[in-house]
C-alpha positions as CSV (number, residue, x, y, z in Angstrom):
1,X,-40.0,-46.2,-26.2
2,X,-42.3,-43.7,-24.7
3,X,-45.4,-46.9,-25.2
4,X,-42.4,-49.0,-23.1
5,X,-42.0,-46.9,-20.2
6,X,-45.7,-46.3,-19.6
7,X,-46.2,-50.2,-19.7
8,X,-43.3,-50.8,-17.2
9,X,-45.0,-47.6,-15.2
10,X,-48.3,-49.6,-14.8
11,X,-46.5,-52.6,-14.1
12,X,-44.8,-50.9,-11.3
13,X,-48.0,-49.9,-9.9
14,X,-49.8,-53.2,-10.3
15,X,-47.3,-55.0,-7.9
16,X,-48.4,-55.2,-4.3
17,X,-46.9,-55.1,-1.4
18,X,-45.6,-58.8,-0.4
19,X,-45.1,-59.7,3.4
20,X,-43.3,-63.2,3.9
21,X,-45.3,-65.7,6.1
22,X,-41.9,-66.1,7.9
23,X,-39.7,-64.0,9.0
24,X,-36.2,-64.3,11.4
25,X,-35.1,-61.2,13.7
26,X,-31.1,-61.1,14.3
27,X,-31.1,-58.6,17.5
28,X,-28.5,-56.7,17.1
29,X,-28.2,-55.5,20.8
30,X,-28.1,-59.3,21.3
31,X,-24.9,-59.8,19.6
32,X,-23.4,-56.2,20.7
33,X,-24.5,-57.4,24.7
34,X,-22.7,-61.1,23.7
35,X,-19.9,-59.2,22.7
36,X,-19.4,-57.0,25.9
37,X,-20.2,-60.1,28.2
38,X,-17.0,-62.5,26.1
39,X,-15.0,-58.8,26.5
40,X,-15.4,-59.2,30.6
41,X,-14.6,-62.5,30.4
42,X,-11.4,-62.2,28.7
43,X,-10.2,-58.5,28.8
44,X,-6.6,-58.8,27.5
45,X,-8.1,-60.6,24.4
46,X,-9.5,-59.6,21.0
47,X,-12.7,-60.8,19.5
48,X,-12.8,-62.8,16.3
49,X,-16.4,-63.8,16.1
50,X,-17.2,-67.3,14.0
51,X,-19.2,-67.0,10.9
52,X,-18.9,-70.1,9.6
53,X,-22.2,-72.1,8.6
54,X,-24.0,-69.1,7.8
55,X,-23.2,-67.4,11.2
56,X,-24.8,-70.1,12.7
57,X,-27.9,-70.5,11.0
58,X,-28.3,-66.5,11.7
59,X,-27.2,-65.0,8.3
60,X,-23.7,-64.7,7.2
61,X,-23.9,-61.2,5.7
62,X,-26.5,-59.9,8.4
63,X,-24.4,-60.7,10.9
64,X,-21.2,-59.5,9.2
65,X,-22.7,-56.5,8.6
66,X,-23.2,-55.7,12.1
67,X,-20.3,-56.9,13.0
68,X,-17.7,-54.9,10.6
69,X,-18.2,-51.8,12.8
70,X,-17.6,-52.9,15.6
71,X,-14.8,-52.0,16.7
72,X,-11.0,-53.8,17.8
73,X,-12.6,-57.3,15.9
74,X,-9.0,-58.1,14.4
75,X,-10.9,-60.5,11.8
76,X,-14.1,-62.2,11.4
77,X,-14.3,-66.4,10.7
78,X,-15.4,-68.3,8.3
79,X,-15.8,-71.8,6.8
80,X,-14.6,-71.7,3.4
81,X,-14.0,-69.3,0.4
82,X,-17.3,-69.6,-0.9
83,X,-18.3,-67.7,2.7
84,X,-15.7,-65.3,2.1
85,X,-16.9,-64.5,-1.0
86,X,-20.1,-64.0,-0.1
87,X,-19.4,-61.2,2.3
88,X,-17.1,-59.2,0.0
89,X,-19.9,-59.7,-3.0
90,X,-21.9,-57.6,-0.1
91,X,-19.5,-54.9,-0.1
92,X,-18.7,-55.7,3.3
93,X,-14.6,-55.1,3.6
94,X,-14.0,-56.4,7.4
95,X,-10.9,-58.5,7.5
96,X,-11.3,-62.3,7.0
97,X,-9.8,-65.8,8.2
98,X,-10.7,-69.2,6.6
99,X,-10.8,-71.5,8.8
100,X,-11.9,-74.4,6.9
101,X,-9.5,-76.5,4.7
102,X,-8.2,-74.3,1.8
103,X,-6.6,-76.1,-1.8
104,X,-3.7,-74.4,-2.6
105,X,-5.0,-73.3,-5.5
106,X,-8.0,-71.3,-3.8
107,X,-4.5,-69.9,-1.7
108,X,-2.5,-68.8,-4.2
109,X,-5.3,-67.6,-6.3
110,X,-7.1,-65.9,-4.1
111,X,-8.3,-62.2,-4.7
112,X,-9.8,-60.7,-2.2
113,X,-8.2,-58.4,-0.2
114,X,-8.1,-58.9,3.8
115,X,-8.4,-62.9,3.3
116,X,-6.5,-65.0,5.5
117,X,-6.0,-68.7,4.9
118,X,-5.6,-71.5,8.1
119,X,-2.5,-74.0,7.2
120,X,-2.8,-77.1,8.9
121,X,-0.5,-79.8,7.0
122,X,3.2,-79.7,7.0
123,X,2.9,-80.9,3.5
124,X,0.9,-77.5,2.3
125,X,3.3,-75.4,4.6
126,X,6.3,-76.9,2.9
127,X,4.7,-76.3,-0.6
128,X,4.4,-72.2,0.1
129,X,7.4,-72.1,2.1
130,X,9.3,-73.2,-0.9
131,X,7.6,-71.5,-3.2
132,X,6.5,-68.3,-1.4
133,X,2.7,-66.9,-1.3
134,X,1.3,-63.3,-1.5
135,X,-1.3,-64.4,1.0
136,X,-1.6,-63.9,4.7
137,X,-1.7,-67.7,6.7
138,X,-2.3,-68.7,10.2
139,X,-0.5,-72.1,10.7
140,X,-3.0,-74.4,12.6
141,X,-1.8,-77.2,14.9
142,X,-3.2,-79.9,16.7
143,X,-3.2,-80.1,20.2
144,X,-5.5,-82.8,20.9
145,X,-8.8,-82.6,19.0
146,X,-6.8,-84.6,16.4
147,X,-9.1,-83.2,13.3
148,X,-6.7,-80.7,11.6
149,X,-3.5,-79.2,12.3
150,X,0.4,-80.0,12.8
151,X,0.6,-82.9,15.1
152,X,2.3,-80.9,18.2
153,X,5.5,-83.5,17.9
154,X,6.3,-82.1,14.7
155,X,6.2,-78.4,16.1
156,X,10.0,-78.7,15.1
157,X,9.6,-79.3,11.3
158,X,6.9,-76.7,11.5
159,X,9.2,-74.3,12.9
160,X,11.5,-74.7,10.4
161,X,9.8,-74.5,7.7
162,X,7.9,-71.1,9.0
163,X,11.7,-69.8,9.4
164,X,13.6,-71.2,6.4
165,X,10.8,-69.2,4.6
166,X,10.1,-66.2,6.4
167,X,10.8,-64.3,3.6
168,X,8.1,-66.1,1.1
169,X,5.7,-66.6,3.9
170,X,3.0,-64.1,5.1
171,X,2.3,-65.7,8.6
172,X,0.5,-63.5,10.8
173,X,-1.1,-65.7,13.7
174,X,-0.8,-69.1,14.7
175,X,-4.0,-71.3,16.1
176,X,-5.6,-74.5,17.5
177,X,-8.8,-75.7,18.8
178,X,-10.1,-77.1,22.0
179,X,-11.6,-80.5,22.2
180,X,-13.5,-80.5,25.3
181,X,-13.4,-77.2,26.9
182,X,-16.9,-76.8,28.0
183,X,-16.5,-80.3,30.2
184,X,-15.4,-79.2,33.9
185,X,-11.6,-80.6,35.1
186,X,-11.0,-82.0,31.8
187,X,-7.6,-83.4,31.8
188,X,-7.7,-83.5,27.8
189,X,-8.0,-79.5,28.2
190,X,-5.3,-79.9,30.6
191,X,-3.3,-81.2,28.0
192,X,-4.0,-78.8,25.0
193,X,-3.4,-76.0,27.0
194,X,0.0,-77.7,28.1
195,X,0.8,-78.0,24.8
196,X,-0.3,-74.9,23.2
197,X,1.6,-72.7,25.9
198,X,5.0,-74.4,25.1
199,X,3.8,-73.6,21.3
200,X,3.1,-70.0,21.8
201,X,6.2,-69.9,23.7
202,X,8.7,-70.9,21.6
203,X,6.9,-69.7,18.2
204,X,6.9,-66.1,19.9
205,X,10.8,-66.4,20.7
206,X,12.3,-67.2,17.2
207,X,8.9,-65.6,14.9
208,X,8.5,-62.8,16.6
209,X,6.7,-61.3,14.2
210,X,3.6,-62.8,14.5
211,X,0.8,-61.3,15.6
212,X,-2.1,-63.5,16.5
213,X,-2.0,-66.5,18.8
214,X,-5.5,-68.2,19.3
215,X,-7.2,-71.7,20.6
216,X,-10.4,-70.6,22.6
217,X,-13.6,-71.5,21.3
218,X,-17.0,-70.2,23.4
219,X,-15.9,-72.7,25.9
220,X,-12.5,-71.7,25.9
221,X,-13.0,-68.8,27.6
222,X,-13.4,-69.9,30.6
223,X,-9.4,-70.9,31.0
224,X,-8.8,-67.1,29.9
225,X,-6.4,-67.0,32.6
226,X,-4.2,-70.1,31.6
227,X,-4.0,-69.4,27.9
228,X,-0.9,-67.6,26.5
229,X,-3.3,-65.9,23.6
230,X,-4.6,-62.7,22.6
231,X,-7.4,-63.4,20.6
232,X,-10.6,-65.5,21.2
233,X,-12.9,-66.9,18.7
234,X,-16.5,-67.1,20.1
235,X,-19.0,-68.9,18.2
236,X,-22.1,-70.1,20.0
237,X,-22.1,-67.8,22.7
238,X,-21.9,-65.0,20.2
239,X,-25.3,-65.8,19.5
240,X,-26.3,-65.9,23.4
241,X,-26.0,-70.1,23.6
242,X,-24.2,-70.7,26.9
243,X,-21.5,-73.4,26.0
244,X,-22.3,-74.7,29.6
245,X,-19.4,-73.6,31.6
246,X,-19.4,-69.5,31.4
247,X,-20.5,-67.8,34.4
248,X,-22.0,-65.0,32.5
249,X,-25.5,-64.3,31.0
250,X,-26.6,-64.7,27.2
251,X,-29.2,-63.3,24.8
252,X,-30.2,-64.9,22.2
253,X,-30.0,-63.2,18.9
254,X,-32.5,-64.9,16.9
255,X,-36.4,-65.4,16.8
256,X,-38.5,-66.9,14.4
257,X,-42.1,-65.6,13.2
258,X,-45.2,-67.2,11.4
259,X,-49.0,-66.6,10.8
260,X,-52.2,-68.5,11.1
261,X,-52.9,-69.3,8.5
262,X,-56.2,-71.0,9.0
263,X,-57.6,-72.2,11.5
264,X,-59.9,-75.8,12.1
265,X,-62.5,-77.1,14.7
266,X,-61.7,-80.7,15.5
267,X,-64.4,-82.6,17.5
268,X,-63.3,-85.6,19.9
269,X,-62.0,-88.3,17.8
270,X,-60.8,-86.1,14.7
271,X,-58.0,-87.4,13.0
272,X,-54.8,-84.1,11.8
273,X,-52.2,-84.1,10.0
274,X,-50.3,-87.4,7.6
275,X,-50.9,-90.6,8.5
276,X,-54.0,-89.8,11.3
277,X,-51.3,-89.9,13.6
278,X,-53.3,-87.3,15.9
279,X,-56.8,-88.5,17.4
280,X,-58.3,-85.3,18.9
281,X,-59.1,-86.5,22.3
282,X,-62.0,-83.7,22.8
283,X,-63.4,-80.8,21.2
284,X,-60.6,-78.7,20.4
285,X,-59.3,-75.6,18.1
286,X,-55.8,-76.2,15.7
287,X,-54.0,-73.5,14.3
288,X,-51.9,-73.8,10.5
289,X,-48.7,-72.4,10.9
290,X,-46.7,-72.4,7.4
291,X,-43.8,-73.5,8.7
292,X,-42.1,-77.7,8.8
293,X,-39.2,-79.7,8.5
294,X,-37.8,-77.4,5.2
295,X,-37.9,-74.4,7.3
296,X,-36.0,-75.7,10.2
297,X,-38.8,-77.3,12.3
298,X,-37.3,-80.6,13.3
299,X,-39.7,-83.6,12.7
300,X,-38.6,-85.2,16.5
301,X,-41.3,-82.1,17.9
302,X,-44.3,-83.7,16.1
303,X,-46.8,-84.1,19.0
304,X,-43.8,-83.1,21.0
305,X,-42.8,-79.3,20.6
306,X,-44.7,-76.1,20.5
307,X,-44.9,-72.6,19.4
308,X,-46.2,-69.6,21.1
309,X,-49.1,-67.5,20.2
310,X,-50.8,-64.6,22.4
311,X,-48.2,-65.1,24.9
312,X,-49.9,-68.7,25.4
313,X,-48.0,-72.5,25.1
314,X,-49.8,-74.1,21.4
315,X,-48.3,-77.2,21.6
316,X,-47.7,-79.1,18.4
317,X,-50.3,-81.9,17.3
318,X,-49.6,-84.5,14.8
319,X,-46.5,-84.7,12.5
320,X,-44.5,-81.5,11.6
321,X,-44.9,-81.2,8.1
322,X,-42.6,-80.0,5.2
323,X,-44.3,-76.9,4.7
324,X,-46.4,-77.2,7.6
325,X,-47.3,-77.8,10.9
326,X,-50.7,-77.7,13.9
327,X,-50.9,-76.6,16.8
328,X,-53.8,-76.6,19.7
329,X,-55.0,-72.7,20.2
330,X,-58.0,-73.8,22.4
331,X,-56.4,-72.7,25.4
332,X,-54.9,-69.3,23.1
333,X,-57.3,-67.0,23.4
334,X,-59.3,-65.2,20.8
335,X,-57.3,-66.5,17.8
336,X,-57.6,-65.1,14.1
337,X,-56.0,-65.9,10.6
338,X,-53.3,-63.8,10.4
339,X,-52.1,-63.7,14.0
340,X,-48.4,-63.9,14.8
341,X,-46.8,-67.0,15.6
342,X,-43.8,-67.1,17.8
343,X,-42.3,-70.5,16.2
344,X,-38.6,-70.1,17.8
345,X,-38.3,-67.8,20.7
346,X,-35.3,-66.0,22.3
347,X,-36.1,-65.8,25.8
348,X,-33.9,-69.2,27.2
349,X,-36.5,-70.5,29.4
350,X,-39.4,-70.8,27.1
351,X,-40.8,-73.8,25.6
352,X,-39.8,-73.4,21.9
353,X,-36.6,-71.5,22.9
354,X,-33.7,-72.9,20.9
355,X,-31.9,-74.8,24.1
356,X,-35.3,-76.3,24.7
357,X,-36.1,-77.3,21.3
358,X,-32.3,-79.1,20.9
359,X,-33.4,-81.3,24.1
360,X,-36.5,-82.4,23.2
361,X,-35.3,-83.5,19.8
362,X,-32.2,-84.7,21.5
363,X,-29.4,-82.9,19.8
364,X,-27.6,-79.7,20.5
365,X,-28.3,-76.3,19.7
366,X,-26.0,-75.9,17.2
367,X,-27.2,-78.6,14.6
368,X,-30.7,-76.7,15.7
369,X,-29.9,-73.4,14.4
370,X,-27.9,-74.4,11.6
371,X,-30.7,-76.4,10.1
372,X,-32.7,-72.6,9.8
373,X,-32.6,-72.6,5.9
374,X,-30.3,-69.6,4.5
375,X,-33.2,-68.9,2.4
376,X,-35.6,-67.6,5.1
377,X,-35.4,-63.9,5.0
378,X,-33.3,-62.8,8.2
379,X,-34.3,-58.9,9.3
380,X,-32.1,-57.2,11.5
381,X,-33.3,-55.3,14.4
């Protein structure tokens, strides 16, 4: 034994210290500031922040973290069970909602405490109604987007149902989801929120013991004043992405880090990267940066995008590879292996920040962020 514990002694002491090549800071002033800014915005409201998709590419149980003590969040929102799980595996005990779809097996068996499940078919409504459910629900129902949800025509059935079993049922909010709120005079909006209030309305008459009532997403907000609701359920602007139509300022909560980690002379009419697709058109200095397409580098900034290094543009050269990519540090300053990388920034108007990145591959920045592996090591500061 004693021969045992002086080997795993050594052992300890051989190991040295490791320091990942990438790392990802979550701000948490960001998401407090984000917070605040959605509070002014909609002051008669609570705050359920979305979680779902790994809080937006940001780190479920970082984020969750930070956000359990906050205070007046009446729940936080996820995806699925499997997120759920997750953040109660962490110890974290904040309440939850489900907003993905839920078997009603996953419902009935459910065991962690604080778990809400959405409800969004007459047919699973009618199944717990009859048969009655420990759980806590929020019955969804479409007002437009026409995804999930109790077609509004069918708000009578619902009704019934929610009534004839108010005494096996558990329901403690009601919610839909807007379709196009970001897009200025929308009539579809127009529409939802027509539809929703004559929901809330009547739901709030004959159930009136139910406590939430939300539709707003991020964009949502900005009808604050039209919306018979009391909660809110920011996603992308949590994270300091302006949906497009809030009059208020953002920060974003996430940057992204990297080394040098080597460095290459190229003389005019070098070939980098796969495929020769880069022809160095003079003398010129590249960078390695271990980072490419597996760590959430889209492929469409080959040649295209850049990173940041000593506060100078190093714009991309050649194809973004899996694992790596190049960049052009002749115009950096004095450069060494080692140096920090700025792959993703959070300051909006840079040139790899993540609204800038999403238009120069062409998508939005949601499907950029979520593509940030959940692997990647997220550090909260």
């Amino acid at each position: 034994m004693r021969r045992l514990l002086s080997n795993l002694r050594n052992w300890k002491k051989s190991l040295r210290p490791w320091h990942p090549l990438i790392t990802i800071e979550i701000k948490e002033r960001a998401l407090r500031h984000n917070l605040d800014t959605l509070k002014r915005l909609a002051p008669q409201w609570q705050i359920a922040p979305v979680l779902k998709s790994n809080a937006y590419g940001h780190g479920l149980c970082a984020v969750a973290g930070i956000l359990e003590h906050v205070e007046h969040i009446p729940f936080l929102c996820v995806d699925s069970y499997f997120e759920a799980e997750m953040i109660r595996r962490e110890g974290i005990r904040a309440p939850l909602l489900i907003l993905g779809h839920s078997s009603l097996e996953a419902i009935e068996r459910n065991r962690w405490r604080g778990a809400s499940f959405v409800v969004g078919s007459l047919e699973q409504l009618a199944t717990l109604a009859a048969h009655g459910t420990r759980q806590s629900i929020h019955v969804k129902f479409d007002t437009g987007m026409h995804r999930q949800g109790i077609p509004f025509d069918k708000l009578g059935k619902a009704l019934r149902l929610m009534k004839e079993g108010e005494k096996k049922l558990n329901v403690e909010g009601i919610l839909s989801h807007f379709a196009d709120a970001s897009t200025p005079n929308s009539t579809i909006t127009e529409t939802q929120i027509t539809r929703w209030n004559i929901i809330a309305r009547r739901i709030h008459e004959e159930l009136p013991s139910i406590r939430f009532y939300h539709i707003a997403n991020s964009a949502g907000f900005a009808h604050t004043p039209d919306i018979i609701a009391n909660v809110g359920r920011p996603g992308i602007a949590l994270y300091g992405i302006n949906p497009g139509n809030l009059a208020m300022e953002f920060e974003p909560a996430l940057r992204m880090r990297s080394v040098v980690s080597d460095l290459r002379i190229l003389k005019k009419g070098d070939t980098a990267g796969y495929g020769a697709a880069f022809i160095a058109p003079h003398a010129m200095k590249i960078a390695t940066v271990p980072v490419g397409y597996f760590e959430g580098i889209d492929r469409r900034l080959s040649s295209r995008g850049a990173f940041l290094l000593n506060g100078q543009v190093a714009p991309l050269v050649g194809y973004v590879s899996m694992n790596i990519s190049l960049c052009d540090v002749t115009h950096a300053g004095e450069v060494a292996i080692g140096d920090s990388v700025t792959v993703i920034s959070d300051h909006p108007a840079d040139v790899n920040s993540i609204e800038r990145i999403a238009r120069e591959c062409g998508t939005i920045p949601y499907e950029t962020l979520v593509r940030i592996p959940a692997h990647l090591r997220r550090t909260v500061i």
